[in-house]
FIKOLZA-1660 file (N, C-alpha, C; in steps of 0.1 Angstrom, whole numbers, plus 5000, padded with zeros to 4 digits):
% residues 211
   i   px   py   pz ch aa at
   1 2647 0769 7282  A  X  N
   1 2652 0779 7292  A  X CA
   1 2644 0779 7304  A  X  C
   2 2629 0782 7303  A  X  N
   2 2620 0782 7314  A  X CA
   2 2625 0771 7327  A  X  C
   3 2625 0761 7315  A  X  N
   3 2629 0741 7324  A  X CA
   3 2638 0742 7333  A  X  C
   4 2650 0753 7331  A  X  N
   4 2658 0751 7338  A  X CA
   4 2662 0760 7347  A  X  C
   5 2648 0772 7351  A  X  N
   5 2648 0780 7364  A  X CA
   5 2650 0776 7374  A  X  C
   6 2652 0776 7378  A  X  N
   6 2649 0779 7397  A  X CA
   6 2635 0784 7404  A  X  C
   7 2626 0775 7410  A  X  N
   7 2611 0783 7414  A  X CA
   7 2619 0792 7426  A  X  C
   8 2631 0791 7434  A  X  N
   8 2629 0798 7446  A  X CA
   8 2635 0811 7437  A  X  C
   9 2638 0816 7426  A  X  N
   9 2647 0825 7422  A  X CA
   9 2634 0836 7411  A  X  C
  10 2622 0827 7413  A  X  N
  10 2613 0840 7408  A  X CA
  10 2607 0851 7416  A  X  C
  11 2601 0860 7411  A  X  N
  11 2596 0871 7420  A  X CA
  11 2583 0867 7421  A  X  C
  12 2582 0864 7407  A  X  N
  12 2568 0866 7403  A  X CA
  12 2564 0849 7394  A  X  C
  13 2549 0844 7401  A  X  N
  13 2545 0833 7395  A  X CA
  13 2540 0837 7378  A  X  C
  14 2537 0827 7371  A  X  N
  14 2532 0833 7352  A  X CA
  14 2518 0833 7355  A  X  C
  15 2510 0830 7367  A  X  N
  15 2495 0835 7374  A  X CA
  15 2495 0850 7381  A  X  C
  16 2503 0851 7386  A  X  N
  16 2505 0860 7394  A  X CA
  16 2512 0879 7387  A  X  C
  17 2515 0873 7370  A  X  N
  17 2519 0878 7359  A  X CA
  17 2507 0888 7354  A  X  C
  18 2507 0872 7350  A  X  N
  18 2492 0872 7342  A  X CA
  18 2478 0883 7351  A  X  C
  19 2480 0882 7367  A  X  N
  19 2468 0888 7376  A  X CA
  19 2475 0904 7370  A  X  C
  20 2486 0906 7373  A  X  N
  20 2490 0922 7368  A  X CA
  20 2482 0928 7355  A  X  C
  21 2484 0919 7349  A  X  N
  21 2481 0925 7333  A  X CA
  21 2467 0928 7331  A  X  C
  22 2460 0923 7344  A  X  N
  22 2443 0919 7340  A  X CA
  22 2442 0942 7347  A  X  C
  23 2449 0947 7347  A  X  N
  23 2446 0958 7350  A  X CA
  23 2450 0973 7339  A  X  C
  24 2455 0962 7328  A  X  N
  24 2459 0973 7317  A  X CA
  24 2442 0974 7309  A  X  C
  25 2442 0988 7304  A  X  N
  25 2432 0991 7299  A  X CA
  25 2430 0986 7282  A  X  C
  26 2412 0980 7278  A  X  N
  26 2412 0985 7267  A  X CA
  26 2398 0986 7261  A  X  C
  27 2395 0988 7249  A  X  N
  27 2382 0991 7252  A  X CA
  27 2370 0979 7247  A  X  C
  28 2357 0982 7255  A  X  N
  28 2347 0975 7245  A  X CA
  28 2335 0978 7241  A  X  C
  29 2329 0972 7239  A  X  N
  29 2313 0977 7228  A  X CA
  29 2303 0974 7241  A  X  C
  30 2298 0979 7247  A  X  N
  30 2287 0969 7255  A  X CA
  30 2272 0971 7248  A  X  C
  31 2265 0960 7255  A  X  N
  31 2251 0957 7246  A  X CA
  31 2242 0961 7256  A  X  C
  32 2243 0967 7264  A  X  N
  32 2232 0972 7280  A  X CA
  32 2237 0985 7279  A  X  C
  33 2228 0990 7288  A  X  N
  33 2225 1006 7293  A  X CA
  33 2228 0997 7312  A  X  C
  34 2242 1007 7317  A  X  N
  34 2242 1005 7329  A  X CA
  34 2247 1018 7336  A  X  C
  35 2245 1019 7350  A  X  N
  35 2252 1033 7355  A  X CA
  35 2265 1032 7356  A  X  C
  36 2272 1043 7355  A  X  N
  36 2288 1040 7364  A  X CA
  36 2291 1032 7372  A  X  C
  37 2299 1028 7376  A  X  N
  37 2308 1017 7385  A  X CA
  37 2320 1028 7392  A  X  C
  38 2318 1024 7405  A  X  N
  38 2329 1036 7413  A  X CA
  38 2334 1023 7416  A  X  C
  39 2346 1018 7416  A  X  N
  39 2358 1009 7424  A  X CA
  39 2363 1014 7429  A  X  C
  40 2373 1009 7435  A  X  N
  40 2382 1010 7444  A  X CA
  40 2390 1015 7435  A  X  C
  41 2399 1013 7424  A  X  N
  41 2406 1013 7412  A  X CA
  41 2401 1026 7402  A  X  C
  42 2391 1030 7401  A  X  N
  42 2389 1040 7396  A  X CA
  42 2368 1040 7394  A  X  C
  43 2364 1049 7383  A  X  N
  43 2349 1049 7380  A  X CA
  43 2354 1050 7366  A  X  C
  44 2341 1036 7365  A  X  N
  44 2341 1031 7349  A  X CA
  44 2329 1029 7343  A  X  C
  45 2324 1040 7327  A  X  N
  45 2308 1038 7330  A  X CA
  45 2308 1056 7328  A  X  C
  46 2298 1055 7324  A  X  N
  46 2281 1049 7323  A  X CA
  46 2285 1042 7307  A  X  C
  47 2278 1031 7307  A  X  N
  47 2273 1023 7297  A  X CA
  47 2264 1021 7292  A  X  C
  48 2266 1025 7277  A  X  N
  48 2255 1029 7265  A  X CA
  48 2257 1017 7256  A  X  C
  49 2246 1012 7251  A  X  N
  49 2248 1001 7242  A  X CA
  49 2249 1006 7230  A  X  C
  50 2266 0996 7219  A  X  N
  50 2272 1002 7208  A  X CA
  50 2281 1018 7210  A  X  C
  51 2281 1020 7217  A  X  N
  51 2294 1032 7222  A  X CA
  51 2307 1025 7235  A  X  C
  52 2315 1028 7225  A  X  N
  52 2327 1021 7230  A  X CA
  52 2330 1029 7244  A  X  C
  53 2339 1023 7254  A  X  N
  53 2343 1028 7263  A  X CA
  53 2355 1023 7273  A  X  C
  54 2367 1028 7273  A  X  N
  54 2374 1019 7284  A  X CA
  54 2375 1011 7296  A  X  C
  55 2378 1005 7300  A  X  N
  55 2379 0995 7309  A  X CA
  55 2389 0987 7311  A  X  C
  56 2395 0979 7326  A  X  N
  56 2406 0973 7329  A  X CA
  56 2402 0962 7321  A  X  C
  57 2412 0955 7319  A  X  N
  57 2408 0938 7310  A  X CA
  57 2404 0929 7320  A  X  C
  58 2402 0929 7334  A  X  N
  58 2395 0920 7343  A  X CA
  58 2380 0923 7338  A  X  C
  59 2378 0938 7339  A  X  N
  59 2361 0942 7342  A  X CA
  59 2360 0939 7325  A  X  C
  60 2362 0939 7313  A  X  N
  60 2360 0934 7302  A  X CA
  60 2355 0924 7300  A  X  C
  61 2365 0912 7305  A  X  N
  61 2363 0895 7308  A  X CA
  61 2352 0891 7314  A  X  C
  62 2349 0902 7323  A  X  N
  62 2339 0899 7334  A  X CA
  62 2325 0905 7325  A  X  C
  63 2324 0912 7321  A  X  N
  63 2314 0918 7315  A  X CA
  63 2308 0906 7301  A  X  C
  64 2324 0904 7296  A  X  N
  64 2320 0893 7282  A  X CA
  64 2316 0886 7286  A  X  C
  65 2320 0875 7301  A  X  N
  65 2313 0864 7307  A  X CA
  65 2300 0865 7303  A  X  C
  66 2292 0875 7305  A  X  N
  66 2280 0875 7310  A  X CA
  66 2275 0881 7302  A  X  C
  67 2278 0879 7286  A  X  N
  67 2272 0879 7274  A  X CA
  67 2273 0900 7273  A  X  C
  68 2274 0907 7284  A  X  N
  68 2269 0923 7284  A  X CA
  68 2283 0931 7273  A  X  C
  69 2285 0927 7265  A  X  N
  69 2297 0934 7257  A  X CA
  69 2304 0928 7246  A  X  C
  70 2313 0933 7241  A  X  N
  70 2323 0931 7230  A  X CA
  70 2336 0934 7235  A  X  C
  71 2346 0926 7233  A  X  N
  71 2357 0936 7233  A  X CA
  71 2365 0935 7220  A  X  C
  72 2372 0952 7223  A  X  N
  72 2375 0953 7207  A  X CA
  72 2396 0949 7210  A  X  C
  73 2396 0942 7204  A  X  N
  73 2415 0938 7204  A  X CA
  73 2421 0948 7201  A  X  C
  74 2429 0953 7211  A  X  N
  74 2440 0964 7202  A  X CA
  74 2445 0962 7193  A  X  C
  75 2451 0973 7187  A  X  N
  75 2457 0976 7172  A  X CA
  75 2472 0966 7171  A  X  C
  76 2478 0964 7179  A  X  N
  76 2488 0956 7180  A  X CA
  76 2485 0945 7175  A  X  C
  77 2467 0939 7180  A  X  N
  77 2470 0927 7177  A  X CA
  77 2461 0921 7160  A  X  C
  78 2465 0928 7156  A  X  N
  78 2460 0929 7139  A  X CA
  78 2469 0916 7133  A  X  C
  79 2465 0910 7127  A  X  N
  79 2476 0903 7114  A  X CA
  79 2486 0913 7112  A  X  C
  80 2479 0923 7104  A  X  N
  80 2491 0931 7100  A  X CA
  80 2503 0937 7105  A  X  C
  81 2496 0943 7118  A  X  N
  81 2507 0952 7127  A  X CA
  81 2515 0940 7130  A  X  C
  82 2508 0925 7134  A  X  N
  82 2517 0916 7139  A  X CA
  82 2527 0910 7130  A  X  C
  83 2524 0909 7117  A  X  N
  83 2536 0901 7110  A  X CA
  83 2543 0909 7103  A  X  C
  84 2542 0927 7104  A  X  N
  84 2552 0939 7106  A  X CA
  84 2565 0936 7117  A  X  C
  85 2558 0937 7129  A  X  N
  85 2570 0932 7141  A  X CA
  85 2575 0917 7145  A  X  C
  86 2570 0909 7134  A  X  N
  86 2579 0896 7131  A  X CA
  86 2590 0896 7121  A  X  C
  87 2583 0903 7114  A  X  N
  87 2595 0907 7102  A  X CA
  87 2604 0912 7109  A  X  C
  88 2601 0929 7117  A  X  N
  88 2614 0933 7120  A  X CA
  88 2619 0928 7134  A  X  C
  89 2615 0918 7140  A  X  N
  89 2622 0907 7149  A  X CA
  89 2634 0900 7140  A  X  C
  90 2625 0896 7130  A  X  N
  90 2638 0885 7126  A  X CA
  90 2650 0894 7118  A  X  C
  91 2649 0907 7113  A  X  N
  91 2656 0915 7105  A  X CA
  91 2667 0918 7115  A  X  C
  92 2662 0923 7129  A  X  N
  92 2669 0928 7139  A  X CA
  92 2673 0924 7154  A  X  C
  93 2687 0914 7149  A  X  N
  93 2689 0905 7157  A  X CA
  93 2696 0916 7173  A  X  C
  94 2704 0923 7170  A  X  N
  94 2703 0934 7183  A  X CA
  94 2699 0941 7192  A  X  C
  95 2685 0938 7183  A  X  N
  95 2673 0947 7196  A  X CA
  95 2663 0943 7195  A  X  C
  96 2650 0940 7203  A  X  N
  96 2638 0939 7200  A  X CA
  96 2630 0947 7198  A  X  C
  97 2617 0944 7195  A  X  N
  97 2608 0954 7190  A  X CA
  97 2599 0959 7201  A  X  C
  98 2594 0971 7204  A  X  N
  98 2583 0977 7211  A  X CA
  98 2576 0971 7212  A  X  C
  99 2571 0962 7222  A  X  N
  99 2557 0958 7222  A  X CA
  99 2549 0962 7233  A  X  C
 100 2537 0959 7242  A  X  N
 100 2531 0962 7251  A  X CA
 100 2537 0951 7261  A  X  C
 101 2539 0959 7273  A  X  N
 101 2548 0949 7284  A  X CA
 101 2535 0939 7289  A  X  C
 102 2529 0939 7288  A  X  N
 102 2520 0921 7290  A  X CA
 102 2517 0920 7276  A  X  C
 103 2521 0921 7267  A  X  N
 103 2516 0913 7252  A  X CA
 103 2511 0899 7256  A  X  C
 104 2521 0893 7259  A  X  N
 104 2521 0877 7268  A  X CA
 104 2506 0874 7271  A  X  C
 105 2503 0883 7281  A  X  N
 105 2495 0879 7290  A  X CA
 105 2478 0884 7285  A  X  C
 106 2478 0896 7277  A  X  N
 106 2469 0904 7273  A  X CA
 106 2461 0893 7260  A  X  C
 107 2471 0885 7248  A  X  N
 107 2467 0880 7242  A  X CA
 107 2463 0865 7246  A  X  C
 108 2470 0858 7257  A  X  N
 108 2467 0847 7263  A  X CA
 108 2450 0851 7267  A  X  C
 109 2447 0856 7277  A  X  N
 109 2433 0864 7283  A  X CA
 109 2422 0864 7273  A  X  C
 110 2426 0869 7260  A  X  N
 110 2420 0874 7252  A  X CA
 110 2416 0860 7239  A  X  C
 111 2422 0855 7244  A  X  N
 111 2424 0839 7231  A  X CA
 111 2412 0831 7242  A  X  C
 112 2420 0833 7257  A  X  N
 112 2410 0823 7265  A  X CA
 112 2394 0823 7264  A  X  C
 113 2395 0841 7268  A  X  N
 113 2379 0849 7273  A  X CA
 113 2372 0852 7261  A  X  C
 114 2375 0853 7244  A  X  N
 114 2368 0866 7242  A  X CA
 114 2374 0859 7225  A  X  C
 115 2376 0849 7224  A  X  N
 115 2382 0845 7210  A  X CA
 115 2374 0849 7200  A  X  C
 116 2358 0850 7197  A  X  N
 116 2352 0855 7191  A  X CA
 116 2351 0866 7185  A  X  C
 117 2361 0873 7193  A  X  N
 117 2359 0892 7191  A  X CA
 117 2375 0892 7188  A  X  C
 118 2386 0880 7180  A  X  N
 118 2396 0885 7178  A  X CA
 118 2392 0882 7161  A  X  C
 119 2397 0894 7155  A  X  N
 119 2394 0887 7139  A  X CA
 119 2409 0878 7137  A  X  C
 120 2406 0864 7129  A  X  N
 120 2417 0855 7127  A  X CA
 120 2425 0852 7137  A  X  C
 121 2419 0848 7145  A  X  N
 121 2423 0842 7158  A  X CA
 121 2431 0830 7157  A  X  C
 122 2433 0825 7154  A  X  N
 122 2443 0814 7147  A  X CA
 122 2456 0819 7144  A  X  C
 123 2452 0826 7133  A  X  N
 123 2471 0832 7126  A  X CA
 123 2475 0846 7141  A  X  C
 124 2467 0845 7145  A  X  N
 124 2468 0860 7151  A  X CA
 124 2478 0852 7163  A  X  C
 125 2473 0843 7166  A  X  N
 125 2480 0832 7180  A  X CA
 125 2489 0829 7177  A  X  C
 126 2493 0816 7160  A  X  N
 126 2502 0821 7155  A  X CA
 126 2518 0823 7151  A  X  C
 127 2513 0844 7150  A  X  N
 127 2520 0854 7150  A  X CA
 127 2527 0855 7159  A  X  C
 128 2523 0854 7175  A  X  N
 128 2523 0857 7187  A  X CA
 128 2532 0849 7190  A  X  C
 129 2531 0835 7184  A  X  N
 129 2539 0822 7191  A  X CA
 129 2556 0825 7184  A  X  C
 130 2550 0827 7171  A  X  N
 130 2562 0828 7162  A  X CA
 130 2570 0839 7166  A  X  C
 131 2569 0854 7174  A  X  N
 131 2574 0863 7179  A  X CA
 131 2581 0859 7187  A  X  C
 132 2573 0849 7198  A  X  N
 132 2581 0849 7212  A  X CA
 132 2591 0840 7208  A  X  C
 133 2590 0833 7199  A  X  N
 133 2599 0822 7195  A  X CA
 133 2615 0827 7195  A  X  C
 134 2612 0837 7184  A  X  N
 134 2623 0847 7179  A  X CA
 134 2630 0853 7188  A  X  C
 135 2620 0861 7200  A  X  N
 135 2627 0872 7211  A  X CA
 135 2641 0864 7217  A  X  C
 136 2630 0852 7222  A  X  N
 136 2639 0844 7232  A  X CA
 136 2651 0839 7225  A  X  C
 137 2652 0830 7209  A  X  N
 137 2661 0831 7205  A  X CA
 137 2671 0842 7205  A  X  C
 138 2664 0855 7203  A  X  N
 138 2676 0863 7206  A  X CA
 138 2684 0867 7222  A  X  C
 139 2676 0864 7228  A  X  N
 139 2680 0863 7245  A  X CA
 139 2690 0860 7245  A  X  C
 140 2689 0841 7237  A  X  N
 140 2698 0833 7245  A  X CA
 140 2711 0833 7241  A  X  C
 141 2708 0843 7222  A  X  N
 141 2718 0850 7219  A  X CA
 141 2728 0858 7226  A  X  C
 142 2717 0867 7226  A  X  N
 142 2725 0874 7234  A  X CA
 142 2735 0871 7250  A  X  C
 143 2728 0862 7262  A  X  N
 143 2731 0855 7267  A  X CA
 143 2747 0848 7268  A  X  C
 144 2749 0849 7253  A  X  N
 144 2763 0839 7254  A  X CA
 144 2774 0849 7255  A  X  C
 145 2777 0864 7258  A  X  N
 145 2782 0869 7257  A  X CA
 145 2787 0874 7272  A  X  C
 146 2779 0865 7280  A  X  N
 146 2781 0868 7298  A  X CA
 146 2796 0862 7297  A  X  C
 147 2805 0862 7307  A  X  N
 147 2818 0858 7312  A  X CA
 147 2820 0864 7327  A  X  C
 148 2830 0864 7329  A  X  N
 148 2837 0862 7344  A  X CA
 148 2839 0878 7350  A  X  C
 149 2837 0886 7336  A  X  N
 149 2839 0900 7339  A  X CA
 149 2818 0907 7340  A  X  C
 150 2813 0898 7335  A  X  N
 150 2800 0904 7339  A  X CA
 150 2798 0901 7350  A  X  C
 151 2788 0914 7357  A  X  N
 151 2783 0920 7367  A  X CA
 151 2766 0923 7367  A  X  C
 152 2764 0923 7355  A  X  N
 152 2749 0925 7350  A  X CA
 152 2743 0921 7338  A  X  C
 153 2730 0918 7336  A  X  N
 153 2725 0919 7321  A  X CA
 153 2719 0925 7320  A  X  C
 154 2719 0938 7309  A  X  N
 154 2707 0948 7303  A  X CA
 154 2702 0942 7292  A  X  C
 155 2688 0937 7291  A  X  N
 155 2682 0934 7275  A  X CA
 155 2669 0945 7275  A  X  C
 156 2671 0955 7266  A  X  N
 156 2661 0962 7268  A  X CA
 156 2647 0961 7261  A  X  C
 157 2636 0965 7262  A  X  N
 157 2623 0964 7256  A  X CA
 157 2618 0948 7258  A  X  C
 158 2621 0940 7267  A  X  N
 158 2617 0925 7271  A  X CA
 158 2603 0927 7279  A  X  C
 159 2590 0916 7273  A  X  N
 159 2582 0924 7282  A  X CA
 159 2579 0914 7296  A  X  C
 160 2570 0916 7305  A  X  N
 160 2568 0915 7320  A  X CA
 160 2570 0899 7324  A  X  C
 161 2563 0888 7310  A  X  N
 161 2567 0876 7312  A  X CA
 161 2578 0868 7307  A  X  C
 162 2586 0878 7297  A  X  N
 162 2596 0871 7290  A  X CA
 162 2610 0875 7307  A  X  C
 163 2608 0885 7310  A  X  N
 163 2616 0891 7320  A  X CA
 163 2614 0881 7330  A  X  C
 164 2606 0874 7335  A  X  N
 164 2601 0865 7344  A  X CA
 164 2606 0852 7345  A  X  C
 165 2609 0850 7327  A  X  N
 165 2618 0834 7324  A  X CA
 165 2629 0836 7325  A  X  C
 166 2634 0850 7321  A  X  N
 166 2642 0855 7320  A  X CA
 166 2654 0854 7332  A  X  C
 167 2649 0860 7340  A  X  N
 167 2657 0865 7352  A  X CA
 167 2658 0852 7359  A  X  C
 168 2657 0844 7365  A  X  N
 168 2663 0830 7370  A  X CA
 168 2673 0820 7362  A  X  C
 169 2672 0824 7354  A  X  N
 169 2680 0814 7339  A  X CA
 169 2694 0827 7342  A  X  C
 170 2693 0835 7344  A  X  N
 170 2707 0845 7343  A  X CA
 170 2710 0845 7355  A  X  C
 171 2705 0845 7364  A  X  N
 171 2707 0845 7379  A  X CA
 171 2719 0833 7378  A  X  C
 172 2711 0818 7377  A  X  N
 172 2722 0805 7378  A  X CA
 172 2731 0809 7367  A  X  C
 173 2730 0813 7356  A  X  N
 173 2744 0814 7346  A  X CA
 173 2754 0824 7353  A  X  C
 174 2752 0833 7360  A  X  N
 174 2762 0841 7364  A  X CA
 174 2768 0841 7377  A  X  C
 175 2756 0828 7384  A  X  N
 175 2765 0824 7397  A  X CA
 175 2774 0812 7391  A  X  C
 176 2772 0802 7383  A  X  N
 176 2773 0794 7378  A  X CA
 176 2791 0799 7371  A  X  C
 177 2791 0810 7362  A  X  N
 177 2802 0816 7364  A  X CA
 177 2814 0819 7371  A  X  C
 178 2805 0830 7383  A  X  N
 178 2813 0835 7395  A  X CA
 178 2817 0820 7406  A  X  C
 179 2810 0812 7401  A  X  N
 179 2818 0797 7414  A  X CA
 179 2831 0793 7403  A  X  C
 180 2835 0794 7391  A  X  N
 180 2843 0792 7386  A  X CA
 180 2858 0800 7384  A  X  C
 181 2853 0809 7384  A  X  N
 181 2861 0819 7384  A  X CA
 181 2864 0831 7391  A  X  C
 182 2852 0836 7401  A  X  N
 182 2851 0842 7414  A  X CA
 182 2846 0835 7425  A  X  C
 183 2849 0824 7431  A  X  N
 183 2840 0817 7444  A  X CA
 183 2835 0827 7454  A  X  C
 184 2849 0838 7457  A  X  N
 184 2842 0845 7467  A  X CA
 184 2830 0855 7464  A  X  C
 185 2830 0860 7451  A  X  N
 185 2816 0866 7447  A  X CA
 185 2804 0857 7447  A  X  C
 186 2804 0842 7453  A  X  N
 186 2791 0839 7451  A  X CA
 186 2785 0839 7461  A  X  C
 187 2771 0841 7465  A  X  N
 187 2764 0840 7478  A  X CA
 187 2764 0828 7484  A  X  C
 188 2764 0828 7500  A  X  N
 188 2765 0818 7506  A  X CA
 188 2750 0815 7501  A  X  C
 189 2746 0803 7495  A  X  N
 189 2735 0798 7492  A  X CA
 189 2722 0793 7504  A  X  C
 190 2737 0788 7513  A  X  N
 190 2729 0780 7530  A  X CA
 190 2716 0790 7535  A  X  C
 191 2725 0800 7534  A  X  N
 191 2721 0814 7545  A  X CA
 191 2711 0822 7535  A  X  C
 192 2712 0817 7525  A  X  N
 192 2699 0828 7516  A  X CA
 192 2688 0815 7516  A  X  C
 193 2686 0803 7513  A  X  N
 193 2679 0788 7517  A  X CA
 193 2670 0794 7530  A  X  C
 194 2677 0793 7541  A  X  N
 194 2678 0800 7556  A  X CA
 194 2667 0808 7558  A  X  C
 195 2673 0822 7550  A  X  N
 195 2665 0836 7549  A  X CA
 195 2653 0831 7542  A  X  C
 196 2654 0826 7531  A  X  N
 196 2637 0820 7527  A  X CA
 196 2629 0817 7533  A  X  C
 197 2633 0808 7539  A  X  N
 197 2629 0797 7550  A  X CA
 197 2623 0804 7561  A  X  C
 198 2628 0812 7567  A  X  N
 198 2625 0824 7580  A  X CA
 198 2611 0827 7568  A  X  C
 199 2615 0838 7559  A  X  N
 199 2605 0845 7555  A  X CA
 199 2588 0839 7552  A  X  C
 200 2589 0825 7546  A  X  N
 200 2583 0814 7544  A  X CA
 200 2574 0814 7557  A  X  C
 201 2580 0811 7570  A  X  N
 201 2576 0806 7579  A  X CA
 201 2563 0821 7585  A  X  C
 202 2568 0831 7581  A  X  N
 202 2567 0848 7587  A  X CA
 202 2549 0848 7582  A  X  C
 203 2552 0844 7569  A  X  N
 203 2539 0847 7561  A  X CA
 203 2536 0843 7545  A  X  C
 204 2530 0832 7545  A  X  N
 204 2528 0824 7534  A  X CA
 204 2522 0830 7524  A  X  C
 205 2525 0830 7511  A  X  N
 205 2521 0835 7500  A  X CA
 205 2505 0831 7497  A  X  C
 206 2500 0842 7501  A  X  N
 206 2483 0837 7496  A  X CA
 206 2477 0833 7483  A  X  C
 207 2472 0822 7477  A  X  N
 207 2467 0820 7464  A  X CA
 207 2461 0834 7459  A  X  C
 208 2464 0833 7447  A  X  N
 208 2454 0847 7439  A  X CA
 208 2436 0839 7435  A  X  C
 209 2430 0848 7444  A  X  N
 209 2419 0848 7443  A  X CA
 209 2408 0854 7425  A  X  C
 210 2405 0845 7418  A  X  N
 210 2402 0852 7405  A  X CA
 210 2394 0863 7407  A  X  C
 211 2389 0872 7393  A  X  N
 211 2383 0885 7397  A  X CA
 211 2370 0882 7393  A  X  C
% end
């Protein structure tokens, strides 16, 4: 599905995803005595060594770099809780399951930065793999039910990166559609190329700078 996006039809790059998610909170153990941290983003701190304390998952990564912490994996990402919500993935082909809207991105981060601090890191990845496997199969399920009378797709509880593969793959299926059986509902393509093109030229998308 991903293969057959469109790059001009995303919002969002799976880096530029991924930079979002580095701002969800969670917690870790640190091994130093340090003062507070005022950011820009908030004050984080004071840090006592072996008392847990929250933190964005950028300042975590950055902290584990440099040997000063632990981080502890959320509860989601247990064996157990996880092959609970693979089960009721595969049980419940009509809806997906609750998960954290960067799951994606939070466990990628966490496999890359901090693999030591996940217990069963292996089946835990996996779990993870075998989930997304399932969602998407149900997408594309779901997916086959577009026609000439849709106008929209609702899939609800999809999280921040599946929505990302997501939305260009439905974009072309329902223009793809509407040129068959509505021509005049489809957008002049020239003139939206055009409008890129102008906007492109206005102000170039700057690389993401790591943290």
């Amino acid at each position: 599905m991903a293969g057959q996006s469109d790059p001009q039809l995303n919002l969002f790059s799976a880096e530029e995803v991924e930079f979002v998610a580095e701002d969800e909170m969670l917690e870790i153990v640190p091994n130093m005595r340090m003062d507070s941290l005022h950011l820009i983003c908030g004050d984080y701190g004071p840090f006592y060594p072996q008392i847990a304390t929250e933190v964005p998952l950028w300042l975590a990564i950055a902290l584990k770099k440099r040997g000063k912490c632990a981080i502890r994996t959320p509860e989601w990402m247990s064996v157990e809780k996880l092959t609970q919500i693979l089960e009721a993935e595969r049980d419940s082909q009509g809806s997906f399951q609750i998960l954290p809207f960067h799951y994606v991105e939070i466990s990628k981060l966490l496999f890359d930065h901090a693999r030591d601090d996940v217990p069963d890191m292996y089946l835990v990845r996996s779990l993870i793999e075998d989930i997304r496997d399932v969602r998407f199969h149900k997408v594309e399920t779901s997916l086959e039910s577009i026609d000439t009378r849709t106008s929209a797709v609702k899939i609800k509880d999809l999280s921040a990166m599946e929505v990302n593969i997501v939305r260009p793959f439905v974009v072309r299926a329902l223009q793809a559609i509407y040129k068959h059986g509505n021509p005049e509902l489809v957008p002049d393509q020239d003139r939206i190329t055009n409008m890129q093109t102008q906007g492109h030229e206005h102000g170039q998308r700057r690389p993401l700078r790591r943290r």
